[in-house]
C-alpha positions, 0 to 999 in steps of 0.5 A: 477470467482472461486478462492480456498483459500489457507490454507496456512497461510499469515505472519503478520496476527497476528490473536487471539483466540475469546475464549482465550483473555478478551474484550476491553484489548486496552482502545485506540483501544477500542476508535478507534473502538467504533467511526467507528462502530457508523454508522450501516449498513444493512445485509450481510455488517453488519454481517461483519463488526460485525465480524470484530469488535468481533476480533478488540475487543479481540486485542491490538494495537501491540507494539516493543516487537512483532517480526513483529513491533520491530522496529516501534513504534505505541507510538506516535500514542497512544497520539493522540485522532483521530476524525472519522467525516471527513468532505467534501472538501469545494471545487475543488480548489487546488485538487490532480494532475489528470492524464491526461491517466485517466480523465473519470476514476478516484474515489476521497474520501476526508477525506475517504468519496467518492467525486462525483464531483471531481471523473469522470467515463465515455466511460469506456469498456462494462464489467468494474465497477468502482464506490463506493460501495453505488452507486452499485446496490443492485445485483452488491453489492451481488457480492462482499459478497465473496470478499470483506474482504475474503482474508487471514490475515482479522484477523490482528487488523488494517485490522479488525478495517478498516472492522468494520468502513467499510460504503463505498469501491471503486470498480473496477470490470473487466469482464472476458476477458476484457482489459482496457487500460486506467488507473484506478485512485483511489484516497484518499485525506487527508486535514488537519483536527483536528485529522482526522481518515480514513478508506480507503478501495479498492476491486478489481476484476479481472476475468479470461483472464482480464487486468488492470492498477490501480493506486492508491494514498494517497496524500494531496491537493496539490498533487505530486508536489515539495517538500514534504508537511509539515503541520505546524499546530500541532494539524492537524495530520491525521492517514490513516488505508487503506486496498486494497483487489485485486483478479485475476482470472486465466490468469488475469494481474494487473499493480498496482502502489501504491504512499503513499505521505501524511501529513509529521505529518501524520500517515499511516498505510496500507494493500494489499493484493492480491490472484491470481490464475493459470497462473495470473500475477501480478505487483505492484510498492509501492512508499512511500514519505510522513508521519510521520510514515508509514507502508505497509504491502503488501501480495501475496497468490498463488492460483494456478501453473505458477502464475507470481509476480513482485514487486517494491518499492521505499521508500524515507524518510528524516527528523525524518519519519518512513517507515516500509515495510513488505511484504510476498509471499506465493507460494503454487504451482507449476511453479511460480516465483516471482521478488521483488526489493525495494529501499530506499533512507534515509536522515537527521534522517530518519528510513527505514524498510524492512522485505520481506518473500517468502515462498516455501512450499514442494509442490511448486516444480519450483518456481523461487524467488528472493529478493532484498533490496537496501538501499542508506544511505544520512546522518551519522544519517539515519538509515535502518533495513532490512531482507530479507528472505526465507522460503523454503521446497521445494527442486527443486527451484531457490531461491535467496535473499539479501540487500545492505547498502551504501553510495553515492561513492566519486569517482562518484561525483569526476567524474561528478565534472570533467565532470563540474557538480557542486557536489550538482547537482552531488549528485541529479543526482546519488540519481535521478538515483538510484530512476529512476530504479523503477519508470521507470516501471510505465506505465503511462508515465505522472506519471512516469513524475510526480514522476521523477520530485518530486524526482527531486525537493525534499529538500536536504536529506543529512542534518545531 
């Protein structure tokens, strides 16, 4: 498969100059890094992680000041002395939830090392590889010198610092003209550990003419059932920095749906960033549930003309969470379109942030984009920060984009009440439906099922 790399720079990369800034400026993140590149690999792998490491060295962990984090504070984050020695579950007891659409096609990573007696790849297609990068053979891990940390925004300091602790990746590599239809489940599990650092990393490859359905998901032991998890040990905070790198080839197709549900005292802190070339289509639905504070910063870069993107996001905080959405879609060509729609629902105390960019340089003439973030405020004290935007050169394009603040509307829970609904089961049914416009396009039904059912079951997010 060839896919050309764009030019075209990818926002939020926050990229420096190796030559104009001082070494280690970041005793914190110095300290992050000097851990996860304790462990050395061996050739081409290496090189790149020591790549990855020269940049994180010449970086600071951004702060508010910064255009892009003002409104995330990483504060609390600094006072906190993670430990990159995860440890490996005890035992099978008390996993994550499997899917039943995706029983002989799962990957686990516990604590971000690869798990192979809770993971099962078996009767998958001829031309489909779904395994972690050091079961590959050493002709299969060559292939992925060209992918594998080649996507535009590498620079960025927590993509970087993820590249330079790089020791294994979860794979999932399609052939051309291969169709999967059973899902692929990546997923990466978090049990409470003193002060426990992961580096989750994905690379997916999807060549010409393929297909693909992956989920993949950040959850605890307990997995996606009732109600969100609290840990109420102190000091067994996690900190998740996870990077997905997704590539598709011409005419490929990739459904992803993405659910971070993590520790409440958790920190999550993740990148997805997909390239796709001419006449590919791409979906993803990113479900944000869980952590103290989370960020997804979620980038598309067209490669090629009439290229097709859909995203939609569901975000639902409550309590004291953070959860900051950035996203950025580059199309450089002609003829594409992309569809974007994400929602949030916030309770009690909680603070979402959406910031979505669509760039239409001059050359993209017949692009077709539309952006939408819709918020549902359940609480006097929550709070939502949202910019949608458009960055747009071009003068022949279909372009539109905007965002909606409410509240839930007195007179449809009047109404429900007169129908002899009581006016809690009413609010429920109203937060429930607002969520229901997104996970209904998942196409796994017994996830959609799952999420449709933890939305159900959360605790009341109208606390004040």
């Amino acid at each position: 498969m060839s896919i050309q790399i764009s030019p075209s720079p990818i926002p939020n990369s926050n990229a420096v100059s190796l030559t104009s800034t001082l070494l280690d400026r970041d005793d914190y993140l110095t300290g992050l890094l000097n851990q996860v590149t304790a462990t050395k690999t061996e050739g081409w792998l290496q090189e790149l992680r020591q790549s990855a490491a020269n940049w994180v060295r010449h970086s600071i962990l951004p702060t508010t000041r910064e255009e892009e984090w003002r409104f995330t504070d990483l504060s609390s984050l600094r006072q906190i002395q993670f430990n990159f020695q995860p440890g490996e579950i005890s035992n099978a007891e008390g996993t994550p939830l499997s899917l039943p659409e995706a029983l002989k096609s799962r990957l686990v990573f516990v604590n971000g090392k690869f798990a192979p007696t809770l993971s099962a790849i078996a009767n998958l297609s001829p031309g489909v590889k779904v395994s972690n990068l050091a079961s590959l053979s050493a002709d299969n891990r060559e292939h992925l010198k060209q992918y594998l940390a080649q996507t535009e925004g590498a620079q960025e300091v927590f993509t970087a610092l993820n590249t330079a602790g790089i020791n294994d990746v979860a794979v999932v590599w399609v052939s051309k003209n291969v169709e999967v239809e059973t899902p692929i489940h990546l997923q990466f599990v978090t049990v409470a550990e003193p002060s426990i650092f992961s580096l989750p990393r994905c690379l997916v490859v999807a060549e010409a003419g393929s297909s693909l359905i992956l989920v993949e998901e950040y959850t605890t032991p307990s997995g996606l059932v009732g109600n969100f998890v609290e840990n109420t040990t102190p000091e067994f905070v996690g900190f998740t920095n996870a990077v997905t790198e997704i590539w598709l080839g011409e005419n490929a197709q990739v459904n992803h749906t993405r659910i971070q549900r993590e520790y409440l005292a958790d920190f999550h802190i993740g990148k997805t960033a997909v390239t796709q070339a001419r006449d590919s289509r791409y979906t993803c639905h990113a479900i944000t549930l869980g952590a103290k504070l989370s960020r997804h910063n979620l980038e598309i870069l067209q490669t090629g003309e009439q290229t097709q993107t859909t995203l939609n996001g569901l975000t639902i905080i409550s309590g004291k969470q953070l959860s900051d959405t950035h996203s950025a879609i580059a199309l450089n060509y002609p003829h594409g379109t992309s569809d974007q729609l994400h929602k949030c629902i916030v309770g009690d105390r909680a603070h979402a942030v959406f910031n979505g960019k669509v760039l239409v340089p001059k050359r993209a003439q017949l692009t077709n984009a539309s952006q939408l973030n819709r918020n549902l405020l359940l609480s006097s004290k929550a709070r939502v920060d949202t910019k949608p935007q458009l960055e747009i050169t071009a003068d022949n394009v279909k372009c539109a984009h905007g965002a909606t603040v409410s509240q839930l509307e007195d007179d449809e829970i009047f109404y429900l009440q007169s129908r002899g609904i009581d006016e809690n089961d009413a609010r429920k049914l109203l937060i429930n439906a607002f969520a229901a416009e997104i996970i209904n396009q998942i196409p796994v039904p017994s996830l959609r099922e799952i999420l449709l059912n933890t939305v159900n079951n959360l605790k009341s997010l109208t606390n004040d």
